[in-house]
TIPA-243740 format. One record per residue: x, y, z of N, C-alpha, C in turn. Coordinates in steps of 0.02 Angstrom, whole numbers, plus 50000, padded with zeros to 5 digits. Layout:
// TIPA-243740
REC    nu    nv    nw   cau   cav   caw    cu    cv    cw
REC     X     Y     Z     X     Y     Z     X     Y     Z
...
//
This chain:
// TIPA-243740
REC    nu    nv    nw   cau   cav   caw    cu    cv    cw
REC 55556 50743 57758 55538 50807 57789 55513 50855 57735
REC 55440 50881 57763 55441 50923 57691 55476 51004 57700
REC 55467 51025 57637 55494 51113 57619 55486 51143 57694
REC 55394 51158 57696 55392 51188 57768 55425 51190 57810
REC 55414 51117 57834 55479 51103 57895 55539 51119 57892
REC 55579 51093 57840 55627 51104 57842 55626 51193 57856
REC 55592 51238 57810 55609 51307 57817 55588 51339 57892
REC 55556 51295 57935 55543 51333 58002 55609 51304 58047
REC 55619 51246 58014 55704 51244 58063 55774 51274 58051
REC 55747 51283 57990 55818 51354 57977 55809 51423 58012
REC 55747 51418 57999 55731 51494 58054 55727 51492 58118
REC 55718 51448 58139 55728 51442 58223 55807 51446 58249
REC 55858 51414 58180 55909 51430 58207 55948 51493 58180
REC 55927 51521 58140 55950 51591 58146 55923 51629 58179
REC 55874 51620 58212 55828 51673 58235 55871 51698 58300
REC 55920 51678 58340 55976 51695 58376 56014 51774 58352
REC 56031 51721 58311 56076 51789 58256 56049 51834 58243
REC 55989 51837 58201 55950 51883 58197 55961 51942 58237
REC 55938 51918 58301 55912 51948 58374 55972 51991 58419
REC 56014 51967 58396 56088 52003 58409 56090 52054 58358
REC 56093 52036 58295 56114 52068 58247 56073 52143 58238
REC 55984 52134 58256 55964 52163 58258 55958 52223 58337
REC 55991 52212 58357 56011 52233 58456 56069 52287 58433
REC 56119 52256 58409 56161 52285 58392 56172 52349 58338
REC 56144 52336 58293 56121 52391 58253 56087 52447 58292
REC 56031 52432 58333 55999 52493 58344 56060 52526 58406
REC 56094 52482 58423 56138 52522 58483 56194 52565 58428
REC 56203 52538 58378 56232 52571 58350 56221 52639 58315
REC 56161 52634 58314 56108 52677 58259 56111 52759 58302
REC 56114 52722 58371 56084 52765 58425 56143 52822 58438
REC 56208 52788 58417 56270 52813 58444 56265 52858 58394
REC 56258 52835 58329 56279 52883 58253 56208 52926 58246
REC 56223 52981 58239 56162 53033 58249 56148 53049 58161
REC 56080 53016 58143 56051 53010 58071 56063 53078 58068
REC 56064 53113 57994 56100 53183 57979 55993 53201 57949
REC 55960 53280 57990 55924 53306 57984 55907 53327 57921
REC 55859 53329 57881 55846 53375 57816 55870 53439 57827
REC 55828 53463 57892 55857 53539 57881 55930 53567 57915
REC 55957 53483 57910 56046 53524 57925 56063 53495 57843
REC 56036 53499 57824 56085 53463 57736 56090 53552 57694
REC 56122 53559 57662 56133 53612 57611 56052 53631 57577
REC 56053 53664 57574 55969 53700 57538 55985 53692 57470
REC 55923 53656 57431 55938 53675 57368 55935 53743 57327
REC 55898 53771 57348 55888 53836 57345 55947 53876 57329
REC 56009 53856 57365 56057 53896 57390 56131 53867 57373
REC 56115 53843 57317 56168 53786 57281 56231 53836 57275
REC 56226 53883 57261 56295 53917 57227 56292 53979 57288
REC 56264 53978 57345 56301 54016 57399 56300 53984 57457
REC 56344 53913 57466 56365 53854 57496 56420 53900 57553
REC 56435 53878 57616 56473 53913 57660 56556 53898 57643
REC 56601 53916 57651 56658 53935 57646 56702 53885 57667
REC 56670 53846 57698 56702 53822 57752 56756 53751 57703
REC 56728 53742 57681 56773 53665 57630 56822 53710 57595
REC 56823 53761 57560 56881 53806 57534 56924 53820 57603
REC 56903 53842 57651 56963 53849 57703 56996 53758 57719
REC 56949 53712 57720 56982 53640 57729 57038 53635 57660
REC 57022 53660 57587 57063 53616 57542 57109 53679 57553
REC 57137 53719 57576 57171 53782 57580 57209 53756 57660
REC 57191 53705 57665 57241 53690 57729 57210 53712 57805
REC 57150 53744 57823 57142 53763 57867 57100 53717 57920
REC 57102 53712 57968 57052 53672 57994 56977 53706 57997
REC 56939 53650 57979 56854 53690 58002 56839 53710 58043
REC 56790 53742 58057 56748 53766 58115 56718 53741 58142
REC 56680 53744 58129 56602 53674 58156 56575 53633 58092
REC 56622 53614 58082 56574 53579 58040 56553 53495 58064
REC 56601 53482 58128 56578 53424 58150 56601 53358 58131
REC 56626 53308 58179 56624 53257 58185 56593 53193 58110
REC 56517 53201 58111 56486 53172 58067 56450 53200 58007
REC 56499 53223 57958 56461 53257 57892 56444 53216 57848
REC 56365 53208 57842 56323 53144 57815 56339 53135 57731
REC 56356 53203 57708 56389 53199 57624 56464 53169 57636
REC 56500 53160 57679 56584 53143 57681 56579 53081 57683
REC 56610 53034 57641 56621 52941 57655 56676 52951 57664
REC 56686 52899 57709 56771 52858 57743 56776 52796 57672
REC 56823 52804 57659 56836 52743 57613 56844 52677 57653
REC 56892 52692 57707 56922 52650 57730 56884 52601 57776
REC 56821 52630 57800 56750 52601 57818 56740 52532 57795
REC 56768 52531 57720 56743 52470 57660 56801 52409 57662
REC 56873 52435 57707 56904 52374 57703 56939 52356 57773
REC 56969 52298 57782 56956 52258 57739 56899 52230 57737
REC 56879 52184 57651 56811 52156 57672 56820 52105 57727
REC 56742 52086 57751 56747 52054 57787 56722 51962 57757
REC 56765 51924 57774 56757 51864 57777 56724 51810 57808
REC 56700 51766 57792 56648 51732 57824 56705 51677 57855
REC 56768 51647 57813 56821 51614 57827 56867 51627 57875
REC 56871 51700 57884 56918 51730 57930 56890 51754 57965
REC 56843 51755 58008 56808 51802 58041 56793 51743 58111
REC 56811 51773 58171 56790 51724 58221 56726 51691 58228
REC 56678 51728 58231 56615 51684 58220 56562 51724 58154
REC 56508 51690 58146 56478 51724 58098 56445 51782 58101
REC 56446 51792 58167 56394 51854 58210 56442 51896 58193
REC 56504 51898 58213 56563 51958 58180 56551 51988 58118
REC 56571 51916 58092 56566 51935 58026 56475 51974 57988
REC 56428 51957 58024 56379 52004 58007 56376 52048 58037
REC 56396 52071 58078 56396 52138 58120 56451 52172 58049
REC 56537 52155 58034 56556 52203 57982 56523 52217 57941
REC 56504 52163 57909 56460 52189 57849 56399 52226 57870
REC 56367 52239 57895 56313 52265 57948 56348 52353 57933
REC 56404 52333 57983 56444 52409 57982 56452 52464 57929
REC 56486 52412 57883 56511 52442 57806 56448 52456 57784
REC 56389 52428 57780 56323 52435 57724 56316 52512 57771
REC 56311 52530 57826 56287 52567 57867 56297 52622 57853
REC 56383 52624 57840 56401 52680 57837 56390 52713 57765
REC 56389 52670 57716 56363 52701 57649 56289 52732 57646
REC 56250 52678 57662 56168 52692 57690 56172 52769 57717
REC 56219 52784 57768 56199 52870 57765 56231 52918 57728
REC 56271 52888 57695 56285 52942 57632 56220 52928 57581
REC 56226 52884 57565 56160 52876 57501 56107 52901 57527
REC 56084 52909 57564 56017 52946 57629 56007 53022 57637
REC 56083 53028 57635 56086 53117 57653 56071 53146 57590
REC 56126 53088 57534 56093 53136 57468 56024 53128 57432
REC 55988 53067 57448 55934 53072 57419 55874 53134 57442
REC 55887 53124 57515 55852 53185 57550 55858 53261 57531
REC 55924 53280 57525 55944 53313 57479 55912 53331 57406
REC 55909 53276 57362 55892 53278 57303 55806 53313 57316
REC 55773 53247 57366 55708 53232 57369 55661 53329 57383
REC 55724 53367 57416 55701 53429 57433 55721 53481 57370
REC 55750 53461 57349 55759 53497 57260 55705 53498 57232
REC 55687 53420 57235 55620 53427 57176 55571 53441 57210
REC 55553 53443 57290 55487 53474 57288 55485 53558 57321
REC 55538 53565 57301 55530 53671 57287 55567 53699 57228
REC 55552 53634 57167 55584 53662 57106 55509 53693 57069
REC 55542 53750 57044 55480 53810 57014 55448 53761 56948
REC 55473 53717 56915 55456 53692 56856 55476 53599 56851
REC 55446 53568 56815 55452 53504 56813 55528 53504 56787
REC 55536 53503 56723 55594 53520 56720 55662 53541 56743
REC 55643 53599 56809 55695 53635 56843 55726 53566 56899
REC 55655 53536 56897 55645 53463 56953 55705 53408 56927
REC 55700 53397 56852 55736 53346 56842 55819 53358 56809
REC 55833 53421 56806 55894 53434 56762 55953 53474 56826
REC 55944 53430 56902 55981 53432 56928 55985 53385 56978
REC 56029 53348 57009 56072 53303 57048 56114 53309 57081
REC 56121 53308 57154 56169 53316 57177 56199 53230 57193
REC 56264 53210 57174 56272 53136 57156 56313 53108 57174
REC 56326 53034 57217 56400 53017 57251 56433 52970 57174
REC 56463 52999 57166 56515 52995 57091 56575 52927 57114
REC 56590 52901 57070 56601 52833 57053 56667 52831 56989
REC 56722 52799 56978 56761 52809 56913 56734 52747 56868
REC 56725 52790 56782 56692 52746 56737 56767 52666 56739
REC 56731 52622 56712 56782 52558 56675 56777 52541 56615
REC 56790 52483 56598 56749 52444 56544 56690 52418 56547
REC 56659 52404 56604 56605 52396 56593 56560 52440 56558
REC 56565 52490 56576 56527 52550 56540 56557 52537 56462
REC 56596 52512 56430 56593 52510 56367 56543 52496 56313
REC 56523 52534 56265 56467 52533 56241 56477 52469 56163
REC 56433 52454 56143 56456 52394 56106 56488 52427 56038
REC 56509 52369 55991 56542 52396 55948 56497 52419 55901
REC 56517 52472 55835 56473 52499 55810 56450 52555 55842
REC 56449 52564 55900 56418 52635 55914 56484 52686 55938
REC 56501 52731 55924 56528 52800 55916 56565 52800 55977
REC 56556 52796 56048 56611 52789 56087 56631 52734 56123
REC 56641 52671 56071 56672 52599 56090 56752 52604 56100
REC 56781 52595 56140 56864 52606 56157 56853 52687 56177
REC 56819 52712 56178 56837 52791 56218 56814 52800 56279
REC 56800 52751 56322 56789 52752 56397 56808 52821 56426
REC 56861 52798 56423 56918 52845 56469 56966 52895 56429
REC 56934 52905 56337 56987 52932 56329 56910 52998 56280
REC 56860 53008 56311 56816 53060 56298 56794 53089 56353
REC 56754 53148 56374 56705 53168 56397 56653 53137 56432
REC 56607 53080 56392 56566 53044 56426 56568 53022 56486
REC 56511 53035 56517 56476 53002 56596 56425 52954 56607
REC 56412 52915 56617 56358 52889 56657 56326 52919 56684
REC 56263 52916 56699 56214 52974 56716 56130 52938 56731
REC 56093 52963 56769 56041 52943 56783 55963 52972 56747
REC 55938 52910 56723 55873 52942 56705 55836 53015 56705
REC 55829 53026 56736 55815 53096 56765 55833 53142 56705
REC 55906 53148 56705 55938 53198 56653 55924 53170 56576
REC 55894 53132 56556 55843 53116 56504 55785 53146 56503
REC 55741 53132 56547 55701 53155 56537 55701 53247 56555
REC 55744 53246 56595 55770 53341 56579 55762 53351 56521
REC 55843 53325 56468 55823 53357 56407 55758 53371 56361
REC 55721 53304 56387 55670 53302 56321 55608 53358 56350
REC 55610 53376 56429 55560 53420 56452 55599 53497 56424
REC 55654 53502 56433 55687 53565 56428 55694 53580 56350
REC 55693 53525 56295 55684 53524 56229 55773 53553 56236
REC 55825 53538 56242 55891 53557 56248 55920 53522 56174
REC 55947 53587 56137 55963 53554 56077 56051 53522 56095
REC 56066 53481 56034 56123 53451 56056 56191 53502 56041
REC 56258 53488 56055 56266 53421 56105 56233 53443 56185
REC 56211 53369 56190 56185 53383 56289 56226 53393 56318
REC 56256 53454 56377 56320 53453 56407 56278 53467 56475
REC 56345 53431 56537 56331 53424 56567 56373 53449 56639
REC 56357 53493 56675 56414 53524 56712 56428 53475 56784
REC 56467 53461 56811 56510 53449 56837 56531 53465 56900
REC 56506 53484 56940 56527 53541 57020 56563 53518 57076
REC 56617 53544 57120 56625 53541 57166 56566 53589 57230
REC 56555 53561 57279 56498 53582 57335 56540 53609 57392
REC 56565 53668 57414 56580 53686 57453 56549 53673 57524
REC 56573 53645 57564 56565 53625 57624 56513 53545 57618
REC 56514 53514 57578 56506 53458 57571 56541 53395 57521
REC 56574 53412 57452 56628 53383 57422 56693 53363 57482
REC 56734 53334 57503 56801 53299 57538 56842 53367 57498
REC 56900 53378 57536 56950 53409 57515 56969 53364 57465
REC 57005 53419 57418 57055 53405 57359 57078 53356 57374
REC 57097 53291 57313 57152 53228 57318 57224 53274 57315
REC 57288 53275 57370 57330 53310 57364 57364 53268 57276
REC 57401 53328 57234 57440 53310 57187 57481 53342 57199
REC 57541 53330 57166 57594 53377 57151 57586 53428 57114
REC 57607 53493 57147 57604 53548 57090 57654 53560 57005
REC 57580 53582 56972 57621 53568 56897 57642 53635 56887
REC 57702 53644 56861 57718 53729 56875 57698 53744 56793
REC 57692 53677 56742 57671 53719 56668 57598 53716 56679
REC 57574 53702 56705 57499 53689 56706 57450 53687 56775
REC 57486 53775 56818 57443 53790 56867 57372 53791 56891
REC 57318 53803 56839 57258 53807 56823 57222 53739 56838
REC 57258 53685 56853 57237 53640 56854 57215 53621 56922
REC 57257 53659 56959 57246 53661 57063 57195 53660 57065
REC 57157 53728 57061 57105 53740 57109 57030 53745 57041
REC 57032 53689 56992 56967 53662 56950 56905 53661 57004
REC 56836 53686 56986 56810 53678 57052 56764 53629 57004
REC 56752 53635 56933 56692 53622 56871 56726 53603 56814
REC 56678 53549 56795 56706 53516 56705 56641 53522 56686
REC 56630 53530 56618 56587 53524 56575 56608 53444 56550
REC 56544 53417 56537 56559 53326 56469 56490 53317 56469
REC 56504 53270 56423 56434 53256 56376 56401 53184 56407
REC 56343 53154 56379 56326 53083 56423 56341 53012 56374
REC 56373 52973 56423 56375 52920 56391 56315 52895 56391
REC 56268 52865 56433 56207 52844 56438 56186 52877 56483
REC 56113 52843 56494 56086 52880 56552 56052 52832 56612
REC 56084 52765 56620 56075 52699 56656 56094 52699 56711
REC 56132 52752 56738 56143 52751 56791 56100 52739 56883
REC 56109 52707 56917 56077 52706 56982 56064 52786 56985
REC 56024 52802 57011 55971 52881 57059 56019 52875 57099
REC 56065 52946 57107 56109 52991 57152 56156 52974 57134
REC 56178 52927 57101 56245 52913 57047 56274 52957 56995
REC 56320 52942 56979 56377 52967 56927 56440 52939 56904
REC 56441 52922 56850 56506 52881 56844 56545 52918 56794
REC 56600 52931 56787 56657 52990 56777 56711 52952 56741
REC 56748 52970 56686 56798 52962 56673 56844 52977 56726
REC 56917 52927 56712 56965 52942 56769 56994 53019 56753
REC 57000 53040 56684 57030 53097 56670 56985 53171 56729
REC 56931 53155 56730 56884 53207 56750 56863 53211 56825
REC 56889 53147 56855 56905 53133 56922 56969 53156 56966
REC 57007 53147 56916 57080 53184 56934 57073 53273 56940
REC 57053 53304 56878 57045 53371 56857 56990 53386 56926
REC 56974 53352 56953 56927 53371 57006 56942 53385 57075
REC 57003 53334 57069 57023 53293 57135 56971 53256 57208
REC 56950 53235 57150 56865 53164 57194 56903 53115 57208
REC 56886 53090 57251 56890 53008 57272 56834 52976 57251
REC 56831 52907 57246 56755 52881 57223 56727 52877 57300
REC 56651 52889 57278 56606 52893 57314 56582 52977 57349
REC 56649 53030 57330 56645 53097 57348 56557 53119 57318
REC 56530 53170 57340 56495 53207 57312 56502 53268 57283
REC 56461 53269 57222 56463 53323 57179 56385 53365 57162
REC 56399 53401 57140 56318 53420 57095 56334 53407 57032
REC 56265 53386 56990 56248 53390 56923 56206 53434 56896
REC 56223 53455 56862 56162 53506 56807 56168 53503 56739
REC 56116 53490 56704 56095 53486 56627 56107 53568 56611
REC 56161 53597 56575 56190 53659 56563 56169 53673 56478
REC 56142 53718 56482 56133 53748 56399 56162 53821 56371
REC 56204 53836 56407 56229 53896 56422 56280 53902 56386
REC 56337 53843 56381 56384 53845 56360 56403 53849 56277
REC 56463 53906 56278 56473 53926 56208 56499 53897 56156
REC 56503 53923 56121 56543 53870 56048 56609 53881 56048
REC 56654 53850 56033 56727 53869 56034 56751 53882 55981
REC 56792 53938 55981 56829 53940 55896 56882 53922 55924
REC 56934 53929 55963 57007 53894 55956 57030 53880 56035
REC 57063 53818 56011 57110 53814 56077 57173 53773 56071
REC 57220 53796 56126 57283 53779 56134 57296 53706 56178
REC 57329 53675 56163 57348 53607 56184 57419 53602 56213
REC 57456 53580 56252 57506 53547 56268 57524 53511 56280
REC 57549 53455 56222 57570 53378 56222 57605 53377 56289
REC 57591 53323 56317 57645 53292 56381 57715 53277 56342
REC 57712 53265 56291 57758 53219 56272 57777 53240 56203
REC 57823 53254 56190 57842 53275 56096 57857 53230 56046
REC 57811 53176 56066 57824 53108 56017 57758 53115 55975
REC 57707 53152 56014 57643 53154 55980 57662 53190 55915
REC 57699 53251 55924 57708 53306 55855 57755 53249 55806
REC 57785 53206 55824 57814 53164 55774 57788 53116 55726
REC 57716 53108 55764 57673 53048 55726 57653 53117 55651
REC 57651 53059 55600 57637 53092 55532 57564 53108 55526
REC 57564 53179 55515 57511 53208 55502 57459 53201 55556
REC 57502 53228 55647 57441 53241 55681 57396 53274 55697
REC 57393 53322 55654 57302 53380 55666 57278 53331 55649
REC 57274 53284 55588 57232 53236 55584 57205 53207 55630
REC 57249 53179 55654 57248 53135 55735 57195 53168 55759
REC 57227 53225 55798 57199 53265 55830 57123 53284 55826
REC 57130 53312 55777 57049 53335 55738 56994 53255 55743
REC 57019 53195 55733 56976 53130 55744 56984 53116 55820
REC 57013 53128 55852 57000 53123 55928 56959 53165 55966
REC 56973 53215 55940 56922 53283 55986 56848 53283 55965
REC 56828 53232 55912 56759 53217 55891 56734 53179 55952
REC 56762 53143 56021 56739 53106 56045 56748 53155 56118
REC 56745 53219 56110 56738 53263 56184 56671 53314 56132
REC 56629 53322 56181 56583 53357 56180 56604 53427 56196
REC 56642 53456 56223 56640 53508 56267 56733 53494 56300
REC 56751 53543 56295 56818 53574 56325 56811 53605 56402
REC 56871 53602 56445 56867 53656 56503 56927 53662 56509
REC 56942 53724 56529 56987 53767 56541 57044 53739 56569
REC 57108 53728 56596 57139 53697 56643 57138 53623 56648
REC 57121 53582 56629 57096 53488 56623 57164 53458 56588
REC 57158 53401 56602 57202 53334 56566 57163 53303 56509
REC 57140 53309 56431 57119 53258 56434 57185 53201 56388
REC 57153 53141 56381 57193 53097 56353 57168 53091 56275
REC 57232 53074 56244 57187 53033 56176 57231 52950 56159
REC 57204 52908 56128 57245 52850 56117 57250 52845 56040
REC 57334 52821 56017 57310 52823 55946 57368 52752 55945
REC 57374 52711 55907 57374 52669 55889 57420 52598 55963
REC 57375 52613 56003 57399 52576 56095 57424 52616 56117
REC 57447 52667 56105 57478 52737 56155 57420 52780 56166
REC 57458 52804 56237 57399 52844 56249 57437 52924 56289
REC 57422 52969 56261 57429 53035 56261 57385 53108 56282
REC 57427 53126 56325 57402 53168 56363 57405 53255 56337
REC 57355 53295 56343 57357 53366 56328 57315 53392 56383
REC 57398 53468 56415 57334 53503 56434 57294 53567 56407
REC 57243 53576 56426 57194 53633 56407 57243 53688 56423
REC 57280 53739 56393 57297 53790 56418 57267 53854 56400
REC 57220 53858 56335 57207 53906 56309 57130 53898 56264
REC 57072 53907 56294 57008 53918 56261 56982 53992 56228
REC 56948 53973 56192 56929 54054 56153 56854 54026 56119
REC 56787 54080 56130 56726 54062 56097 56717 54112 56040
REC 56656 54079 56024 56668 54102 55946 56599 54166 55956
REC 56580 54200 55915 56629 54234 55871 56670 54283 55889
REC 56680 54291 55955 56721 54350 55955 56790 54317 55980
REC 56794 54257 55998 56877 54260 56001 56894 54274 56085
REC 56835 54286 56125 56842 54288 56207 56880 54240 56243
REC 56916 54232 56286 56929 54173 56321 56880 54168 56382
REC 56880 54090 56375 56806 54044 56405 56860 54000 56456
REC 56806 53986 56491 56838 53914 56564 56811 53869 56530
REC 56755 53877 56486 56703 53801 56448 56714 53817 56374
REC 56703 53777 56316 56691 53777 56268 56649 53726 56225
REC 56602 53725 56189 56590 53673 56160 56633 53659 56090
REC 56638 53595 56090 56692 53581 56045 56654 53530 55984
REC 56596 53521 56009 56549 53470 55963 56526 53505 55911
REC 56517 53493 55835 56483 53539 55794 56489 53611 55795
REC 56555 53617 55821 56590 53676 55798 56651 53678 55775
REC 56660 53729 55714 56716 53736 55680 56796 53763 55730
REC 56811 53705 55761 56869 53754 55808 56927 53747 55786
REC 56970 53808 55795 57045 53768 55771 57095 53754 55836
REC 57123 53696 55807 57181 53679 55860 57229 53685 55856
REC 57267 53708 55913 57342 53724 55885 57400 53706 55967
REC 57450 53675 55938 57499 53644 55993 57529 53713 55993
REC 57544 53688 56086 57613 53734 56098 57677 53693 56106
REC 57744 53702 56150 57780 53687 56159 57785 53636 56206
REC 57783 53562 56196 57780 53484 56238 57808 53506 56301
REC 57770 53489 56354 57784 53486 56411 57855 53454 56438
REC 57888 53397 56389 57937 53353 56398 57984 53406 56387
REC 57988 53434 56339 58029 53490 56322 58053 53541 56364
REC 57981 53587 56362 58012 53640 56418 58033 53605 56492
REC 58028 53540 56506 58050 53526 56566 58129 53502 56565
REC 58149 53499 56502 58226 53488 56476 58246 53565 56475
REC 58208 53597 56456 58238 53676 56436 58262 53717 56506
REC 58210 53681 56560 58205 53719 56604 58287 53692 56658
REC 58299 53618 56657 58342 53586 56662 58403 53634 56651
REC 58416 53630 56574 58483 53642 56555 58485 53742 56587
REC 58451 53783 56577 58471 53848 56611 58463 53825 56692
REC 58431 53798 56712 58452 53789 56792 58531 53769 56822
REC 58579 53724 56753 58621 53709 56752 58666 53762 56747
REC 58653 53789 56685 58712 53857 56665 58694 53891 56712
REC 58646 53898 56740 58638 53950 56806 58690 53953 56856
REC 58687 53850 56883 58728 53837 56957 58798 53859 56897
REC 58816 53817 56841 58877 53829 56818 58906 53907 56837
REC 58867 53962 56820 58902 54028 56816 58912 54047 56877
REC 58879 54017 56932 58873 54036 56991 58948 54028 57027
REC 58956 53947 57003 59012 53930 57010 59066 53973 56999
REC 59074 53995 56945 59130 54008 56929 59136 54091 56938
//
């Protein structure tokens, strides 16, 4: 039998499947109402976004915002996967997968449309490419860069993002001297409410983060992508696949000092850690106000939070700082492990006196 043949009898017998598969979709298509350009957020109007997602992460229910918000993904859409082994027939099983691709397809859709209306009422080529609005993703190892280059093992324990073309060629149109920093946004009435955490009572500031500043790991990323350290995902409270905005930021100041708070008071024990310190913070571009970040020093890995920024030269306190190629000083406060013992023992003498 030759190739031909054989390939017109494979298609005759899928061509069944097909024909369902394709039936079904459009009934489906028909039910889920594709999300309009001119119901998506204006780019225009990036930073006076409606109210309405601050009353959701504040506990309130929305207004109208509706049933199907084309920036919101269901995670849960994605599982379980579906099986070709477990699945009653194969038509099932392509209809799930059918489903799941579907429902991503209009998130990735809403934001490109989105994007696609940025760049054609941006005043300048440039203005065109040094912004993104992006469904964000947590970095791994894969993103590890090879050895020899400057942030090999700092995945997850720097600043760096994954990032898309685009913001390359930003810089080199915008001529942006280094370090490249890169802001970070929550989108009111299109970002998912806050991931709930527990409240930190030493480190309030950390609730309601709406923005991080970080620098780029590469710039390989898929168009409408973003891939994030876990540290900067948390400080956000994103889920993967949430949406954010991006912007190529040149604004941001230089830092002369800031305050740290070890999680843990084993860090002040290691010998001679400003050292430490001072060789770790070479691998963050840029500081923000309120954040976790981590550092690792010999398989441990250690946590500080931001409690206290100041720019230079006057010594102001900042929400951002750049921390790259600037002279900053660092200085610990009192380990979080600590005051949570301190706070312990007077809660005790407290009930004690009460007692008695």
């Amino acid at each position: 039998m030759t190739l031909a043949k054989r390939r017109n009898r494979i298609q005759r017998r899928l061509s069944p499947f097909a024909i369902l598969l394709v039936a079904y979709a459009a009934q489906l298509s028909s039910a889920i109402p594709a999300p309009s350009l001119h119901d998506l957020p204006k780019a225009t109007s990036l930073a006076s976004s409606s109210l309405k997602s601050q009353a959701n992460e504040n506990g309130n229910p929305s207004n109208n915002d509706g049933d199907h918000n084309p920036f919101h993904f269901d995670p849960t859409s994605q599982y379980p996967t579906p099986s070709l082994l477990t699945s009653p027939s194969p038509l099932s099983f392509l209809l799930a997968k059918w489903t799941q691709a579907n429902s991503l397809a209009i998130l990735e859709q809403a934001v490109e449309d989105h994007n696609a209306e940025h760049v054609a009422t941006s005043s300048s080529l440039a203005d065109s490419l040094s912004y993104r609005r992006c469904i964000v993703l947590p970095l791994d190892d894969r993103f590890d860069p090879p050895v020899g280059v400057f942030s090999h093992k700092h995945v997850q324990t720097g600043d760096k993002m994954s990032l898309s073309r685009n913001f390359w060629e930003a810089i080199a149109k915008s001529k942006a001297e280094v370090p490249w920093l890169f802001e970070v946004t929550r989108v009111e009435g299109v970002t998912s409410p806050r991931v709930q955490v527990p409240l930190d009572e030493f480190h309030p500031t950390s609730k309601n983060l709406s923005r991080v500043v970080g620098g780029a790991l590469d710039f390989r990323c898929p168009e409408n992508y973003a891939f994030l350290p876990h540290w900067m995902m948390k400080a956000l409270g994103l889920r993967p696949r949430d949406v954010v905005d991006v912007r190529l930021v040149t604004t941001t100041p230089p830092g002369s000092a800031v305050k740290l708070r070890p999680h843990s008071n084993s860090f002040l024990n290691i010998h001679n850690h400003q050292a430490v310190l001072e060789t770790e913070l070479k691998h963050y571009s840029a500081l923000t106000l309120g954040t976790t970040i981590p550092f690792d020093y010999r398989g441990e890995r250690f946590y500080f939070d931001v409690v206290d920024l100041r720019s230079a030269p006057r010594g102001e306190r900042v929400g951002t700082a750049k921390v790259q190629d600037c002279d900053i000083a660092a200085e610990f406060v009192r380990a979080k492990d600590e005051m949570k013992k301190m706070k312990r023992e007077r809660d005790m003498k407290r009930k004690s006196s009460k007692s008695e």
